[in-house]
C-alpha positions as a Python dict, from the first residue, in 0.01 Angstrom:
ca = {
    (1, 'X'): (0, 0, 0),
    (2, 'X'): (131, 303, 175),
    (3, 'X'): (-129, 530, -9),
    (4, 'X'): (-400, 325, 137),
    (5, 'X'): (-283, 304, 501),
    (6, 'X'): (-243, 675, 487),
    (7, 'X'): (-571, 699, 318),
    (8, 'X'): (-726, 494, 595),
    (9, 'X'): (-577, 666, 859),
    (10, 'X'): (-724, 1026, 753),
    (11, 'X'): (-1059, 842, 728),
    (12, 'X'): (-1061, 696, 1060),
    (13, 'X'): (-948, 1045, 1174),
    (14, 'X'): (-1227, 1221, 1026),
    (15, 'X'): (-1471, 979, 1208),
    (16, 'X'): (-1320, 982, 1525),
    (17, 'X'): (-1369, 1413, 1486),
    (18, 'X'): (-1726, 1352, 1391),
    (19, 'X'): (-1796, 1091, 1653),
    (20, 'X'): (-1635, 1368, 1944),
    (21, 'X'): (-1856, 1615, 1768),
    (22, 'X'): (-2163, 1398, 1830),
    (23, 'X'): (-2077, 1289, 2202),
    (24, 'X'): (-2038, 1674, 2245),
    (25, 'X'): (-2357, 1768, 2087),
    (26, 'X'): (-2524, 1459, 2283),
    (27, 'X'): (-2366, 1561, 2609),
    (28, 'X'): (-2499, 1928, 2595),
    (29, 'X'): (-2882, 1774, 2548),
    (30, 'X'): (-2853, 1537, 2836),
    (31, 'X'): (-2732, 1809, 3075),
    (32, 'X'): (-3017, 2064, 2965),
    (33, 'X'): (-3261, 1699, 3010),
    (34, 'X'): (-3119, 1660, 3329),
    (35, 'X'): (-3108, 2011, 3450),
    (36, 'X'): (-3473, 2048, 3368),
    (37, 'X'): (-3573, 1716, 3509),
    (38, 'X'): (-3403, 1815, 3830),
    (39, 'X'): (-3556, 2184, 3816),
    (40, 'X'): (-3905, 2039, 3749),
    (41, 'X'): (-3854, 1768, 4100),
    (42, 'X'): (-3725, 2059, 4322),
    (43, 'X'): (-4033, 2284, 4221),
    (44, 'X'): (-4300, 2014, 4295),
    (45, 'X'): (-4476, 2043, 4612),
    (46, 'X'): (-4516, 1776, 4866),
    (47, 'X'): (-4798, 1551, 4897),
    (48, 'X'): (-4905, 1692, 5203),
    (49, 'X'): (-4915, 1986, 5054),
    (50, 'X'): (-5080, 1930, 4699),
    (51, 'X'): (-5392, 1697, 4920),
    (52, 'X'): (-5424, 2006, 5184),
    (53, 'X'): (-5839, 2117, 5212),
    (54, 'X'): (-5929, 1833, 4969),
    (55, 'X'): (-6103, 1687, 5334),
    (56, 'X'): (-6394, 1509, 5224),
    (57, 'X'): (-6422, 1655, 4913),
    (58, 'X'): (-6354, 1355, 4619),
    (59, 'X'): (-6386, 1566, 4348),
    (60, 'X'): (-6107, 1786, 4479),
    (61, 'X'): (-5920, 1485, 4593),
    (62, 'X'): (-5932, 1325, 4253),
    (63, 'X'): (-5806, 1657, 4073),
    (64, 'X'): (-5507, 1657, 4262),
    (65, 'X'): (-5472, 1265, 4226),
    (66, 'X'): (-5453, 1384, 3864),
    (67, 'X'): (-5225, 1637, 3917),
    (68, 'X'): (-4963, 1419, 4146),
    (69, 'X'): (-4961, 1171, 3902),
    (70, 'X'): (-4930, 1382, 3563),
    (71, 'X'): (-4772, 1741, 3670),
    (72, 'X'): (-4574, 1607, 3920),
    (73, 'X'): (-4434, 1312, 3901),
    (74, 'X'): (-4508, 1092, 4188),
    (75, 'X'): (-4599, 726, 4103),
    (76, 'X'): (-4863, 490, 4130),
    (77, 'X'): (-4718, 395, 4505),
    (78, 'X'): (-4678, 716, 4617),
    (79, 'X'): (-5003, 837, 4621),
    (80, 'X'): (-5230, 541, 4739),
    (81, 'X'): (-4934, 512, 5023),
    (82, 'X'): (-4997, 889, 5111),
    (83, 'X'): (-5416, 848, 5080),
    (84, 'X'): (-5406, 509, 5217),
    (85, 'X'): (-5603, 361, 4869),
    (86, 'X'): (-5515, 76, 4663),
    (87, 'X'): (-5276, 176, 4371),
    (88, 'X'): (-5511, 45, 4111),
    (89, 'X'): (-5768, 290, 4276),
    (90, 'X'): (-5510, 562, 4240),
    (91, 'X'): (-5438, 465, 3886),
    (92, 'X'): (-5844, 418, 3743),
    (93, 'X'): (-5894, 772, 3891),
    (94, 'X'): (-5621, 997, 3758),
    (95, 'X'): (-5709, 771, 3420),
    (96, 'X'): (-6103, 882, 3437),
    (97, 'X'): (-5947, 1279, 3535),
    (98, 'X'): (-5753, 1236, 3203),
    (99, 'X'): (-6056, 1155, 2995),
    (100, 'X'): (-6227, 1435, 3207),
    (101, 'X'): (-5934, 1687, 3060),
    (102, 'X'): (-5934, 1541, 2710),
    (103, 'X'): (-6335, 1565, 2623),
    (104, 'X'): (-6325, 1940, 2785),
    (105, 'X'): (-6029, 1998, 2568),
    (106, 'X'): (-6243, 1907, 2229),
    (107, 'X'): (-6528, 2082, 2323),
}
């Protein structure tokens, strides 16, 4: 009986190791996610800024309805609040921008 407690113990041992080395490994990719998540929100402009000399221009506008949504991050709320639009206005445009991108990218 002894042989198999001790046996036991050195198992659960090992594990334990292993599991640490996981956590360890898993806590070093969440910092580099969370460093570049946090690099990537610092470095995107503001709204103002990203809709500047669009003016009447919807073309332009829609572009950079495009770009808010995919390259930087802002939501579905954000925008339409900014351009004063509904959100499912926001949200059919940068979708028909996307399909824009896509069919120039297969050509």
């Amino acid at each position: 009986m002894a042989e198999i407690q001790k046996q036991y113990e050195e198992f659960n041992e090992a594990i334990r190791l292993k599991q640490y080395e996981d956590n360890a490994t898993l806590r070093e990719k969440r910092d580099i996610v969370l460093r570049k998540l946090k690099e990537r929100l610092l470095a995107h402009p503001s709204l103002d800024e990203l809709f500047e000399g669009t003016g009447d221009d919807s073309g332009a506008r829609d572009q950079r309805i495009y770009e808010a949504f995919r390259l930087h991050s802002y939501t579905l709320f954000q925008i339409p609040e900014h351009l004063g639009l509904h959100y499912s206005t926001i949200s059919r445009i940068a979708k028909r921008e996307a399909e824009k991108r896509m069919s120039k990218n297969k050509t």
